[in-house]
C-alpha positions as a Markdown table, in Angstrom:
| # | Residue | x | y | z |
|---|---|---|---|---|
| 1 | Unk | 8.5 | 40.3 | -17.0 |
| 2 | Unk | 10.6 | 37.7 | -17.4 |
| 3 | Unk | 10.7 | 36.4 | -13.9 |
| 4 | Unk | 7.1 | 36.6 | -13.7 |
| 5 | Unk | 6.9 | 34.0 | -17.0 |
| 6 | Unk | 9.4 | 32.1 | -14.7 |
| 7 | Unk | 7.3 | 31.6 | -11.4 |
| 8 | Unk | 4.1 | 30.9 | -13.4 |
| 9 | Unk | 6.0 | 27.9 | -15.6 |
| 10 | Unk | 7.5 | 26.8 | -12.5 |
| 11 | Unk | 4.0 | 26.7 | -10.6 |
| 12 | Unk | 2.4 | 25.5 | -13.6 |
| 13 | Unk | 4.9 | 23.0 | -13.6 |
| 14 | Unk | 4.8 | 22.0 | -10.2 |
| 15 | Unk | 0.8 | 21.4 | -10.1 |
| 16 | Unk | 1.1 | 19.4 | -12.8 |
| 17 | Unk | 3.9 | 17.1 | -11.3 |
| 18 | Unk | 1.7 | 16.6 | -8.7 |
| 19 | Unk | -1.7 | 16.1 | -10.4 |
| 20 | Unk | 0.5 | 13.0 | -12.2 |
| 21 | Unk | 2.3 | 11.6 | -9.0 |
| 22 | Unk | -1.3 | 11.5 | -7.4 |
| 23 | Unk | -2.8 | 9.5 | -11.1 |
| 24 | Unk | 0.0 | 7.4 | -10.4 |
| 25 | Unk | -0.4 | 6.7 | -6.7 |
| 26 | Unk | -4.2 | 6.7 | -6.9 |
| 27 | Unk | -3.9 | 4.0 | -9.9 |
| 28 | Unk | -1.0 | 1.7 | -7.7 |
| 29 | Unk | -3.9 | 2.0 | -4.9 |
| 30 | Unk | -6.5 | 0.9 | -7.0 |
| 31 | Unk | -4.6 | -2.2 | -8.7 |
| 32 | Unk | -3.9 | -3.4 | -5.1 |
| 33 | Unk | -7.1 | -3.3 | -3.9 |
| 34 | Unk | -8.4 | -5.2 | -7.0 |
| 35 | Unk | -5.7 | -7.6 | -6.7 |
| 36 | Unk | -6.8 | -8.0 | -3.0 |
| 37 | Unk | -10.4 | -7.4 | -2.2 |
| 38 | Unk | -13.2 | -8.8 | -3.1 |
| 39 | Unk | -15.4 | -8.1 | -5.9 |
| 40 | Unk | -18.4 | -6.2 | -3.5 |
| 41 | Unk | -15.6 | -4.6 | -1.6 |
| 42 | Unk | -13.6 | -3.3 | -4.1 |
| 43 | Unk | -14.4 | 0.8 | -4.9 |
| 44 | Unk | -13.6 | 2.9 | -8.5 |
| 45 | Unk | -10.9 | 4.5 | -9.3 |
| 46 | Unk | -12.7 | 7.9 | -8.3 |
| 47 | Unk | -12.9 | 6.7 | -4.7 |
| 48 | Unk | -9.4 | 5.9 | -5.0 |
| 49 | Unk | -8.6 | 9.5 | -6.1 |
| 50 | Unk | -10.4 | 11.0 | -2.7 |
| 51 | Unk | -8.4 | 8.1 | -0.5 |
| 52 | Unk | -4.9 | 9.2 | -2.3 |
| 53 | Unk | -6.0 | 13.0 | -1.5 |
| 54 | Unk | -7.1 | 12.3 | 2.1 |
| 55 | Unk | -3.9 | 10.2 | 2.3 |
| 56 | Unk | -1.9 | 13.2 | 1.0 |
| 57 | Unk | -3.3 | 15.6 | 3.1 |
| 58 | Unk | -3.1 | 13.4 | 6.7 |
| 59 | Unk | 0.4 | 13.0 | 5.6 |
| 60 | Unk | 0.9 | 16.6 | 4.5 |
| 61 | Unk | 0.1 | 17.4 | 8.2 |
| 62 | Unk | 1.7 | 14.0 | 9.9 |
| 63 | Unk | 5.6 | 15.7 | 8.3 |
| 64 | Unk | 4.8 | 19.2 | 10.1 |
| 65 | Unk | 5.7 | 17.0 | 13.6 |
| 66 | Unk | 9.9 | 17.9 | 14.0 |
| 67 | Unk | 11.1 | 14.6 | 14.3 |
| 68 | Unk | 11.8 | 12.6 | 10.8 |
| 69 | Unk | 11.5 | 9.2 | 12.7 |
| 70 | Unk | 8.1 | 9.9 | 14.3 |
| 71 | Unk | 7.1 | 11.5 | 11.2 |
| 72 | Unk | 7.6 | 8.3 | 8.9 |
| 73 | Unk | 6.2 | 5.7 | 11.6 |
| 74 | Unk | 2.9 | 7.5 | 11.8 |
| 75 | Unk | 2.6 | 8.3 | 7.9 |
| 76 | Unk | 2.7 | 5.1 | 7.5 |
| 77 | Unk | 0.4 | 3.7 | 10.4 |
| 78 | Unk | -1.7 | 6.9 | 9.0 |
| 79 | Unk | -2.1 | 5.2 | 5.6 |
| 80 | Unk | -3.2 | 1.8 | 6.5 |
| 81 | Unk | -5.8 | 3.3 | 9.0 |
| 82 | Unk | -7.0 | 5.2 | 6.0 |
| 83 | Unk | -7.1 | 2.3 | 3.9 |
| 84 | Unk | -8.6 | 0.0 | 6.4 |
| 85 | Unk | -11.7 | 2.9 | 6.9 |
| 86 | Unk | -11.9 | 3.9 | 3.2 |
| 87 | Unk | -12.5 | -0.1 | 2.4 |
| 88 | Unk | -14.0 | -1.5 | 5.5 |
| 89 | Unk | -11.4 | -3.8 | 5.8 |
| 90 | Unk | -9.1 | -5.6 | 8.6 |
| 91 | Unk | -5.6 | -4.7 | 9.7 |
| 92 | Unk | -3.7 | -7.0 | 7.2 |
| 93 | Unk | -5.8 | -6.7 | 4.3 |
| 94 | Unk | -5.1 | -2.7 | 4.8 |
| 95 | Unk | -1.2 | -3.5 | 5.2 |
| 96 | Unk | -1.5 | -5.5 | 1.8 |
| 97 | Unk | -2.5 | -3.3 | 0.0 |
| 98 | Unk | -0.4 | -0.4 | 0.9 |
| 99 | Unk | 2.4 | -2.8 | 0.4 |
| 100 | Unk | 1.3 | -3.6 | -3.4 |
| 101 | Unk | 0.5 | -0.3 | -4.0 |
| 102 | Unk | 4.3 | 0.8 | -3.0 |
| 103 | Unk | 5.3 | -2.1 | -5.0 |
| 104 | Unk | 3.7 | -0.9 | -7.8 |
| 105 | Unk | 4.7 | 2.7 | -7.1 |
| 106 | Unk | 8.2 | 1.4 | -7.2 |
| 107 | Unk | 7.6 | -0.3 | -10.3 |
| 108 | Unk | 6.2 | 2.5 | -12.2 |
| 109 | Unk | 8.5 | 5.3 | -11.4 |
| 110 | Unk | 11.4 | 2.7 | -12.2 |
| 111 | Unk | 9.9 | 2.7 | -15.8 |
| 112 | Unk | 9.0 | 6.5 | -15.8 |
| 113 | Unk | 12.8 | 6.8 | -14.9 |
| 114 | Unk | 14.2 | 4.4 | -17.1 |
| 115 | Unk | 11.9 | 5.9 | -20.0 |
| 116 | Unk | 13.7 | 9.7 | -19.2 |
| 117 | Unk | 10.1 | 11.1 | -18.1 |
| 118 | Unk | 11.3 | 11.5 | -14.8 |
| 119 | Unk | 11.0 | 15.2 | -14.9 |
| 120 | Unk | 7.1 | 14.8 | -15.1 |
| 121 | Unk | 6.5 | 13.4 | -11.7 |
| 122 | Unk | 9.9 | 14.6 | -10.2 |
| 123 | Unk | 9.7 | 18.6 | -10.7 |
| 124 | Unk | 12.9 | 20.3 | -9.2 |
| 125 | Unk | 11.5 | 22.9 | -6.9 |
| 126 | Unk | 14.9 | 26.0 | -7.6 |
């Protein structure tokens, strides 16, 4: 009984790490592309939530490919294509934003790690 308590806190746990890393990257998306689009252009943060899932997913499937190297270089051309369709934007405009959104990424997970809430976002998977 009690490793069955323990697979169903660590899954419980694990979902929810991930439910807040994707309300964390979905809101550094949407603060970039507020901070760079144009009023008319500019989508909610719901829209934002179904970008940062597509993303997720694309790049879910992108790290099945063997080769780390190739793996990162087309995660990342990945996300600016699906930021450049989901916003009907240009190359560079896509490429700022993914680059403020990291920014802010980085920013936020400094203070989540600095604040010792690490373990929220950072689940150990043993």
């Amino acid at each position: 009984m009690l490793i069955v308590r323990s697979v169903a806190a660590l899954l419980t746990g694990t979902i929810l790490a991930a439910i807040i890393g994707w309300m964390i990257a979905t809101f550094a998306v949407w603060v970039s592309q507020i901070v760079v689009l144009e009023k008319k252009k500019e989508k909610s943060f719901i829209s934002c939530l179904g970008l940062t899932l597509v993303g997720t997913i694309v790049t879910f499937i992108i790290g099945l490919i063997p080769f780390p190297a190739l793996t990162f270089i087309l995660s990342i051309i990945a996300w600016v294509f699906l930021i450049k369709s989901w916003f009907s934007i240009g190359w560079l405009r896509a490429i700022v934003i993914a680059v403020i959104a990291w920014i802010i990424l980085m920013i936020v997970f400094a203070i989540i790690g600095f604040l010792g809430l690490g373990y929220l976002v950072f689940k150990p998977s043993f």
